[in-house]
C-alpha positions as CSV (number, residue, x, y, z in Angstrom):
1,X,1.5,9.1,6.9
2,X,5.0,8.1,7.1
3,X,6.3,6.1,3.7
4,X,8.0,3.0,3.9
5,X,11.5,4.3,2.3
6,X,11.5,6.1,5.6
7,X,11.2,3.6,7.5
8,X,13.4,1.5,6.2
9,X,15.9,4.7,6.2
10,X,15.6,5.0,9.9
11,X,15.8,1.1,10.7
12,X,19.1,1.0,8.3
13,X,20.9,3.7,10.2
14,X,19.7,2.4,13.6
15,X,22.3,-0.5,12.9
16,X,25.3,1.5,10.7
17,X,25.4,5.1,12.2
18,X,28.2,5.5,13.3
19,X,29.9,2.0,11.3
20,X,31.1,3.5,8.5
21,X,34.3,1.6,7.2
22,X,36.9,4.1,6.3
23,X,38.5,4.2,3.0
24,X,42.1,2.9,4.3
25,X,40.0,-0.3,5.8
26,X,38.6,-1.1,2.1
27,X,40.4,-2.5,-1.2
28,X,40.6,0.3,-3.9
29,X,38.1,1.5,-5.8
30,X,38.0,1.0,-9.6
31,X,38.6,3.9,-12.1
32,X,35.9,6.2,-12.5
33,X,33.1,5.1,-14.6
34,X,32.9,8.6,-16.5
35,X,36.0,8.6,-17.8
36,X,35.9,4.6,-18.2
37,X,32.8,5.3,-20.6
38,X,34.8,7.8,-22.2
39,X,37.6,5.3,-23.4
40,X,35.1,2.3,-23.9
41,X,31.6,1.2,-25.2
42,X,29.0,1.1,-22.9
43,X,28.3,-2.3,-23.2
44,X,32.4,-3.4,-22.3
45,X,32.2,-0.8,-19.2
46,X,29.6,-2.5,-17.4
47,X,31.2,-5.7,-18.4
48,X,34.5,-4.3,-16.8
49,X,32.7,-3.0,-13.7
50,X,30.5,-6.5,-13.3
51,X,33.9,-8.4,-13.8
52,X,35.6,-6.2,-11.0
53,X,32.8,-7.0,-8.3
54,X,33.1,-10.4,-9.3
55,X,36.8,-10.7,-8.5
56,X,36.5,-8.6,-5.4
57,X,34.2,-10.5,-4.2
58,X,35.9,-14.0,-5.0
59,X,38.9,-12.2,-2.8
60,X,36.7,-11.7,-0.1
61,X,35.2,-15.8,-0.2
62,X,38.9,-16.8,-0.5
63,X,40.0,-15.0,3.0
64,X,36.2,-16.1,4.9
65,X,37.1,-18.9,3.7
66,X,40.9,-19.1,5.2
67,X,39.2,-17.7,8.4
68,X,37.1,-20.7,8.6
69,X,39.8,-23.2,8.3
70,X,41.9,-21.8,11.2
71,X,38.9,-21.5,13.2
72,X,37.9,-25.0,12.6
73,X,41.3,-26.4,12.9
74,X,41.9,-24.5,16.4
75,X,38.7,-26.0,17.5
76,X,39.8,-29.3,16.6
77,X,43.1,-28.8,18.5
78,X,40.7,-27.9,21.8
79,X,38.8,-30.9,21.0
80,X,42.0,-33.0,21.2
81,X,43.7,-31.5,23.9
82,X,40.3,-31.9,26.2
83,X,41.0,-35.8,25.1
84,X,44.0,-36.0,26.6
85,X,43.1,-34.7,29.6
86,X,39.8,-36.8,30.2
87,X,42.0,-40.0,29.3
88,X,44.6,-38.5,31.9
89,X,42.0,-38.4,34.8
90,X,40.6,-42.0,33.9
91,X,44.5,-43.5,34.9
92,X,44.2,-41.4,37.9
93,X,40.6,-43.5,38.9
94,X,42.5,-46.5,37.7
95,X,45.6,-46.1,39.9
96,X,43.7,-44.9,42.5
97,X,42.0,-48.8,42.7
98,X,44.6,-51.1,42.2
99,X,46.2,-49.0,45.1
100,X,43.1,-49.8,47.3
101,X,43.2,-53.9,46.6
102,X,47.1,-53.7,47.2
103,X,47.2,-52.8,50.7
104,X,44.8,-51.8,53.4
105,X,43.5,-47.8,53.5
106,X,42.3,-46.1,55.9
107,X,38.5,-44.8,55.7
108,X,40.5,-41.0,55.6
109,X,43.5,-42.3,53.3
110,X,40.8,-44.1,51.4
111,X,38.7,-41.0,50.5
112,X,41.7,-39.3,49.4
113,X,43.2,-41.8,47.2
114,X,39.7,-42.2,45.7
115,X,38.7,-38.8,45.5
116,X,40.4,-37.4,41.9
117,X,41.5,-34.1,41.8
118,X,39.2,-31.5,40.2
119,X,39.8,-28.5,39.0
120,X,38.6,-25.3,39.0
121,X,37.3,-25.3,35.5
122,X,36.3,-29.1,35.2
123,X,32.8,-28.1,35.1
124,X,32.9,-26.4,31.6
125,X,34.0,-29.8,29.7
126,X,30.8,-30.4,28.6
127,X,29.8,-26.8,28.1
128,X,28.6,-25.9,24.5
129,X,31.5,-24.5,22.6
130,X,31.5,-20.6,22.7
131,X,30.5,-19.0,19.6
132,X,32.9,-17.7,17.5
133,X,34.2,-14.3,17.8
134,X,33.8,-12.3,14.2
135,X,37.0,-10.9,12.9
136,X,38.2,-7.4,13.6
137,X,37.4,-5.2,10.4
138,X,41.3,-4.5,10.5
139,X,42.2,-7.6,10.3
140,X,41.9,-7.8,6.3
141,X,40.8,-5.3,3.4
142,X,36.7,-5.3,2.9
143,X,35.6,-5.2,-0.9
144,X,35.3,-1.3,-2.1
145,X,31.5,-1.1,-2.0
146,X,31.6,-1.7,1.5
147,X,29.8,1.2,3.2
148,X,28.9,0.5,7.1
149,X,30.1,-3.3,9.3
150,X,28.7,-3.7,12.8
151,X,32.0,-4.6,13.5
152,X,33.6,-1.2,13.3
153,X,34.2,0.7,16.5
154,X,31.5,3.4,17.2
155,X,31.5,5.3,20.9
156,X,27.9,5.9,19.8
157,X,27.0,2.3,20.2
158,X,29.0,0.0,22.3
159,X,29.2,-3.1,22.2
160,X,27.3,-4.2,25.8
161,X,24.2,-1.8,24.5
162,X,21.5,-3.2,23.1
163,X,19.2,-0.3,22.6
164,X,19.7,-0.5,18.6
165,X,18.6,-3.5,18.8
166,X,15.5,-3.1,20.6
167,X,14.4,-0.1,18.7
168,X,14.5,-1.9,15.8
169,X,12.4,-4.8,17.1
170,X,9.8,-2.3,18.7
171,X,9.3,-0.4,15.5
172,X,8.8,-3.8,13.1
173,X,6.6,-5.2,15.9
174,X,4.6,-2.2,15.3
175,X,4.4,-1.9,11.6
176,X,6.1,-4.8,10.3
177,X,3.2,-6.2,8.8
178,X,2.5,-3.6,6.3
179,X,5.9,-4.4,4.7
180,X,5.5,-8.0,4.5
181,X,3.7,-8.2,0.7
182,X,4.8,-6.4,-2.4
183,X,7.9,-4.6,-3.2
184,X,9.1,-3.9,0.5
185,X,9.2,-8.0,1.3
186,X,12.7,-7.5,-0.3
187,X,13.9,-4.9,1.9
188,X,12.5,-6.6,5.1
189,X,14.3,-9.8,4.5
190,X,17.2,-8.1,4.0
191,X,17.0,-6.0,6.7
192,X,15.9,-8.8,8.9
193,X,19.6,-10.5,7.5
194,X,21.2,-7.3,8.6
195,X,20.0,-7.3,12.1
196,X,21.1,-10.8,12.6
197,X,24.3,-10.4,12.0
198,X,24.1,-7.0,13.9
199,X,23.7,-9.2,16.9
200,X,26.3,-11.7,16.4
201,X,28.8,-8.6,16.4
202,X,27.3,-8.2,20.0
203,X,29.6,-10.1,22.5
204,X,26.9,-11.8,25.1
205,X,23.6,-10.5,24.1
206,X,21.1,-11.4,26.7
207,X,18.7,-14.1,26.4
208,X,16.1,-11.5,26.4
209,X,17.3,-9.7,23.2
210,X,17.6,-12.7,21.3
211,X,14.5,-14.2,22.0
212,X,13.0,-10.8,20.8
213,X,14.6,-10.7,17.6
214,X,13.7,-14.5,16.7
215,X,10.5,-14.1,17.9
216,X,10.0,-11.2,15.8
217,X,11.8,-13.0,12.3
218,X,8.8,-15.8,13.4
219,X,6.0,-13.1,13.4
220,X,7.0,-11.7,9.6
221,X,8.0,-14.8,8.8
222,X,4.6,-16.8,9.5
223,X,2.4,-13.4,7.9
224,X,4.6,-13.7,4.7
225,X,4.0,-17.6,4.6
226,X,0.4,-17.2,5.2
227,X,0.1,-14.3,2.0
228,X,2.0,-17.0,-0.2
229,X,-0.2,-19.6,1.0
230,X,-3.0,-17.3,-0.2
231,X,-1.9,-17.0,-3.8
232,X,-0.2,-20.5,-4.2
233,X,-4.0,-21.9,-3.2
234,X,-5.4,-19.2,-5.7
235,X,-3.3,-20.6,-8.3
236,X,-3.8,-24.1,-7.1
237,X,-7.9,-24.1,-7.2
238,X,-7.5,-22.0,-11.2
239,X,-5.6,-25.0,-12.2
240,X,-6.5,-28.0,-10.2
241,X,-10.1,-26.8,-8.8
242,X,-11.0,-26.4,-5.3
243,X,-9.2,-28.4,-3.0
244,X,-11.6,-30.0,-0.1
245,X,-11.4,-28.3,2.9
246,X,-9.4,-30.2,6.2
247,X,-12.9,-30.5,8.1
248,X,-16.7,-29.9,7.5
249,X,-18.3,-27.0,9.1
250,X,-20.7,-29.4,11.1
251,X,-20.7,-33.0,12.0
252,X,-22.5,-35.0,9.3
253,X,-23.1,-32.3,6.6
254,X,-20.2,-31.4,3.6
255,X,-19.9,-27.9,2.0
256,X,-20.5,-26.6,-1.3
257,X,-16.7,-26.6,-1.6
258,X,-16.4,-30.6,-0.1
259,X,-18.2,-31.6,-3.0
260,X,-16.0,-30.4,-5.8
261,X,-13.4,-32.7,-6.9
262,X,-9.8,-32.0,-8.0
263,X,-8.8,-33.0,-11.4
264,X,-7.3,-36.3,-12.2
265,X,-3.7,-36.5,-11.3
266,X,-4.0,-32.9,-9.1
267,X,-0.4,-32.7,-7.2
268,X,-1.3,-32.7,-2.9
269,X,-2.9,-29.0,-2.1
270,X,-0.5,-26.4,-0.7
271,X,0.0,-25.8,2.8
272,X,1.3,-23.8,5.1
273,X,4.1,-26.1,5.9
274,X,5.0,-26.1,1.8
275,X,5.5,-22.5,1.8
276,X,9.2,-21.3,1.4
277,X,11.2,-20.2,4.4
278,X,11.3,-16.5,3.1
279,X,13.9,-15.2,6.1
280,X,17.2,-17.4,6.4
281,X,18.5,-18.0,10.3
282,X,21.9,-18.1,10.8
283,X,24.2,-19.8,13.3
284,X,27.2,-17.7,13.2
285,X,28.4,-14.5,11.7
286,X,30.4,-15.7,8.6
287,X,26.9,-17.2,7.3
288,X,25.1,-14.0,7.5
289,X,28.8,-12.1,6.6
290,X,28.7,-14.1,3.0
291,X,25.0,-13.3,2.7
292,X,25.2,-10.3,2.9
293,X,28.2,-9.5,1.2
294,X,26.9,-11.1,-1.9
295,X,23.6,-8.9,-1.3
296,X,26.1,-5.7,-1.3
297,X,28.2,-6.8,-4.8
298,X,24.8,-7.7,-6.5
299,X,23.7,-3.6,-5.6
300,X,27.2,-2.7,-6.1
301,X,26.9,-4.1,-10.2
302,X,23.0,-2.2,-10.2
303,X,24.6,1.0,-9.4
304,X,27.1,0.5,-12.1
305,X,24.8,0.0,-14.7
306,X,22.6,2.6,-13.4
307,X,25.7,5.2,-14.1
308,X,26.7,3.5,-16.9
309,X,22.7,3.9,-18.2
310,X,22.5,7.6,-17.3
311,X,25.9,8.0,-18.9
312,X,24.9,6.9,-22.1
313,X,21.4,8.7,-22.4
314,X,23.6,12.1,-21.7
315,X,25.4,11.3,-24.4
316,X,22.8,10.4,-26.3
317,X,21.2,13.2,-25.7
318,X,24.5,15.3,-26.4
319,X,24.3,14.1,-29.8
320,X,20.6,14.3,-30.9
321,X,21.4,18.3,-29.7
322,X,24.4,19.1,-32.2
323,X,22.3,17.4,-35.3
């Protein structure tokens, strides 16, 4: 029997082998937290190293966030310029018919005056916008605890092949549900997140492929909704008693649990629809970026304290040996 941490080993690394984000791509990396400890109290280290997440991170929010404005300001400037030139091709029409009641046309001189001129690419005007192309991983310093982006080059994984992705959809369709209660719910949302923005890093995915991997974020999704509906009307019938059920077993005849009553000023009983969304969909690769980003600073300040904790028990123990 396979556990779950290898599972979720192999599904990690089917998305960032070969990703890795070298260290002359990433901001530098505090001072060591040995010889930090050494200088300082325990308690002002993992202050210090909390603090330097924090500002890292705020660095990395301030460029998404200049990234954002020149994207949404050069989409404004397409918006505009298409304007112009559907306001253009209306005085054409209009030119074309005051010509028409001026003088007498031809039927051939007619339908050429009348016909406007279209170009190649007039059908795409009322295309959808095409989403948004993510940044190259060049293109500005990633915080230090960055370890693997999608976005990085890898000749193991181009970017037309989608085999990753369907691996990873195969293997949670097949044991998915056993990770969708307890302690592993965290690390399926997550990795759900990851796989996400995976795909946005993935210029034209096919239909088929994202179809897959929404239908799949539905499947754990609704199994996770239906164990918190589970416990929330648990909770519900200690508190409130036993909520009546939608419809009777039979036409004309009420169950034993019809004919308990809730308690005076009960709230409405839970339902499936009042269950939280546990798994977040996103729209475009800087929402699932900034996600997870602020996923990887929060484990960035664990592992910190985690040294700093270890630290202090060896010295600790260092003490307790010379008295």
């Amino acid at each position: 029997m396979v556990s779950s941490a290898v599972i979720f080993t192999c599904l990690n690394n089917a998305i960032d082998k070969g990703h890795s984000v070298a260290p002359q791509l990433k901001t530098e990396r505090p001072k060591d937290l040995t010889s930090e400890l050494a200088s300082i109290g325990d308690k002002r280290a993992a202050e210090a190293a909390a603090k330097v997440a924090r500002e890292e991170y705020g660095s990395w929010l301030a460029t998404m966030e200049t990234l954002r404005l020149e994207a949404e300001k050069a989409r404004l400037e397409r918006e505009e310029a298409e304007e112009k030139r559907r306001a253009a091709g209306a005085v054409d029409d209009e030119t074309a018919a005051e010509a028409f009641e001026r003088e007498l046309m031809n039927q051939g001189a007619e339908d050429e005056a009348l016909t406007p001129a279209v170009p190649d690419d007039d059908w795409l005007k009322d295309a959808p916008p095409a989403p948004p192309i993510p940044p190259q991983v060049g293109a500005m310093p990633l915080p230090w605890w960055v370890v693997s982006d999608p976005r990085v080059p890898s000749e193991s994984d181009p970017p037309d092949d989608m085999f990753r992705v369907q691996l990873c959809v195969t293997m949670l369709q097949t044991c998915g549900a056993y990770f969708t209660a307890g302690a592993n719910r965290v690390r399926l949302v997550r990795f759900l997140h990851k796989l996400q923005r995976y795909l946005f890093c993935k210029p034209d995915p096919p239909r088929s492929v994202e179809f897959a991997v929404l239908d799949l974020i539905d499947e754990m999704e609704m199994q996770m909704r239906k164990l918190d509906l589970k416990k929330e009307t648990k909770r519900f019938e200690k508190q409130y008693g036993i909520a009546p059920p939608a419809s009777s077993p039979k036409k004309g005849k009420k169950s034993e649990k019809a004919a308990v009553s809730l308690k005076p000023g009960a709230p409405p009983p839970p339902t499936l629809q009042s269950m939280a969304v546990p798994v977040e969909r996103f729209q475009n690769w800087e929402d699932s970026q900034l996600l997870i980003e602020r996923m990887d600073m929060a484990d960035a300040e664990a592992r910190c304290n985690t040294a700093l904790f270890k630290l202090k028990k060896e010295a600790e123990a260092a003490e307790a040996a010379k008295a």
